[in-house]
N, C-alpha and C positions, 0 to 999 in steps of 0.2 A: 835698338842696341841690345845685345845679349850679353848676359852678364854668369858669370859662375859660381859660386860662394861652395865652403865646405861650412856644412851645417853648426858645425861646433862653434864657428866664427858667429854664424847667424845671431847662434842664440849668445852667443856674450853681450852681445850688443841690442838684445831683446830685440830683433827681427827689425831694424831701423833702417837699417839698409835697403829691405825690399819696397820697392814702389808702392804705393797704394793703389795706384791706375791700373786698367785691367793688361790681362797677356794672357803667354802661356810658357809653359815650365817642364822640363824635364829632371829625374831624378836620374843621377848614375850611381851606381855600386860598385867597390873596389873587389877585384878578384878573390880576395881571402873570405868577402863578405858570400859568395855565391853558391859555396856547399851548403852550409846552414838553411838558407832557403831553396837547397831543392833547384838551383839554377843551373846548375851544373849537368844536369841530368834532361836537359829540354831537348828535345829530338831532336836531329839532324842540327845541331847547336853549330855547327862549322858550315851549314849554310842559312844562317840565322844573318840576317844584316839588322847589327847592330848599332847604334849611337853609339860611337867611342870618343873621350877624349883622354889626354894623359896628364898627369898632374906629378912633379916629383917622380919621375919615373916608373910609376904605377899605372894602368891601366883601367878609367871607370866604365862602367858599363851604362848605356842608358836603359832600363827597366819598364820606365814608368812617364807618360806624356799627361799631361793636362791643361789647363784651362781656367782662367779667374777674371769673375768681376773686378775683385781685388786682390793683387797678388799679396800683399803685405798679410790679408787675413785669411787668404789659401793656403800661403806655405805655414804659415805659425796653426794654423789648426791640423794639417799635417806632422807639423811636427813637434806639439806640443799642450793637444787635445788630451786632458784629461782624461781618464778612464773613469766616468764615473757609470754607478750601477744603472740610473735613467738613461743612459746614453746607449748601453748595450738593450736591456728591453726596448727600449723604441728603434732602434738601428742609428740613430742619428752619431752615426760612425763616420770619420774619418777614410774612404774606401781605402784609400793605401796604407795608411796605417793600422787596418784592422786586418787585412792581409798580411800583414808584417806578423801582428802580433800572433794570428794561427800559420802562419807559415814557421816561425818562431817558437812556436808552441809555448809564449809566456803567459803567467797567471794572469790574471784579468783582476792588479792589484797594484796598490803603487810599488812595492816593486817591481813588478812585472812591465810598468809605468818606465822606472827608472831604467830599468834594462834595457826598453825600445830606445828610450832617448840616448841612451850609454851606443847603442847600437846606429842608430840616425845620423848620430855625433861624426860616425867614418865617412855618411853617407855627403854626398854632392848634391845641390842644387844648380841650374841655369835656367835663366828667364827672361822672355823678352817683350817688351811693353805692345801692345796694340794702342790703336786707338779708339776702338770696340772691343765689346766681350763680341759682335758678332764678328769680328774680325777673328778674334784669335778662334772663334768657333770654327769656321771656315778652316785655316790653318789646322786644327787637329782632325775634321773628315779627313782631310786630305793625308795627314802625317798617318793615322791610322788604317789607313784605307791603299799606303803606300807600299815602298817597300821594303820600309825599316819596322824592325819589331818589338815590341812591347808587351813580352810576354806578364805581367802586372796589372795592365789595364784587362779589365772585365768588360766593360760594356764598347760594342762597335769594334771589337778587337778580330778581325778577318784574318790574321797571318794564320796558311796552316800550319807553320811549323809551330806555331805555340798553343793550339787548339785542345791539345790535349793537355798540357801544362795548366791552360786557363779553365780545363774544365776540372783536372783534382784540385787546383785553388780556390774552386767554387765551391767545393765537396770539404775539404778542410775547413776552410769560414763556416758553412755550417754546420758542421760537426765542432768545429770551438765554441760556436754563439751557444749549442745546444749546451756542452759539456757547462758554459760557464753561466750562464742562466740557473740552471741547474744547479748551482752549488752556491748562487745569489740566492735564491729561493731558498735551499739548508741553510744558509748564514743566515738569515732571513724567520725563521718558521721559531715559533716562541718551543 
């Protein structure tokens, strides 16, 4: 069964709704959300097959596919993974949420914190239970391997129209990791 939640909902209810059993999950974007990130600008974008659905008369995009042992503690670290400074030195990032944050180009602070989740809040989830993680594995080769695109996803992501999108997303993350390390270490330095 697939289900849809807007994030804002999630979290009022501290993320109770989401199953703990494994799946997999797609994120959508509402159109006002797509300049900001640079989405708007993805090559050949009008031959880009996209996940759409529509909510309120608005149009979301799907972005972003993934995968969970447990979905209850995929989406909630998604969307509500602390920014702390251990977390950027070791990488143990959030992959979509840390793309947010250099796509976004917010500080690497709890405001910059509060802004993602201000920002997350428009954003859409949908999820649907497996009864393996190797199941919903299975399901994402094949979704990313398909012919809908997710220009978001970084690894195993083969659409060429988002190949060049996925490689300055690569290029930005490391150039925010570096900028904001960098200025952990000055916060940092007696």
């Amino acid at each position: 069964m697939t289900n849809t939640y807007a994030v804002s909902n999630l979290r009022q209810t501290n993320w109770s709704t989401v199953p703990k059993g494994s799946g997999y999950y797609r994120w959508y974007f509402p159109e006002p959300s797509l300049r900001p990130l640079g989405l708007e600008t993805l090559p050949q974008q009008a031959e880009l097959k996209l996940h759409l659905i529509e909510h309120n008369g608005m149009l979301y995009y799907g972005f972003y596919f993934g995968i969970a042992k447990s979905l209850r503690e995929r989406v909630t670290w998604h969307s509500a993974q602390p920014l702390k400074r251990s977390a950027l030195k070791s990488g143990f990032l959030s992959t979509f949420r840390f793309s947010l944050l250099a796509l976004l180009d917010l500080e690497y602070s709890e405001s910059g914190q509060r802004a993602l989740d201000d920002f997350m809040n428009h954003l859409f989830i949908e999820w649907t239970e497996t009864s393996t993680k190797a199941e919903a594995e299975a399901v994402e080769r094949a979704e990313l391997r398909g012919e809908l695109t997710y220009p978001i996803n970084l690894q195993g992501n083969k659409t060429p129209g988002a190949r060049a999108y996925v490689r300055d997303l690569k290029q930005k993350r490391k150039q925010y990791k570096a900028h904001w390390l960098q200025q952990v270490t000055l916060a940092n330095a007696p």
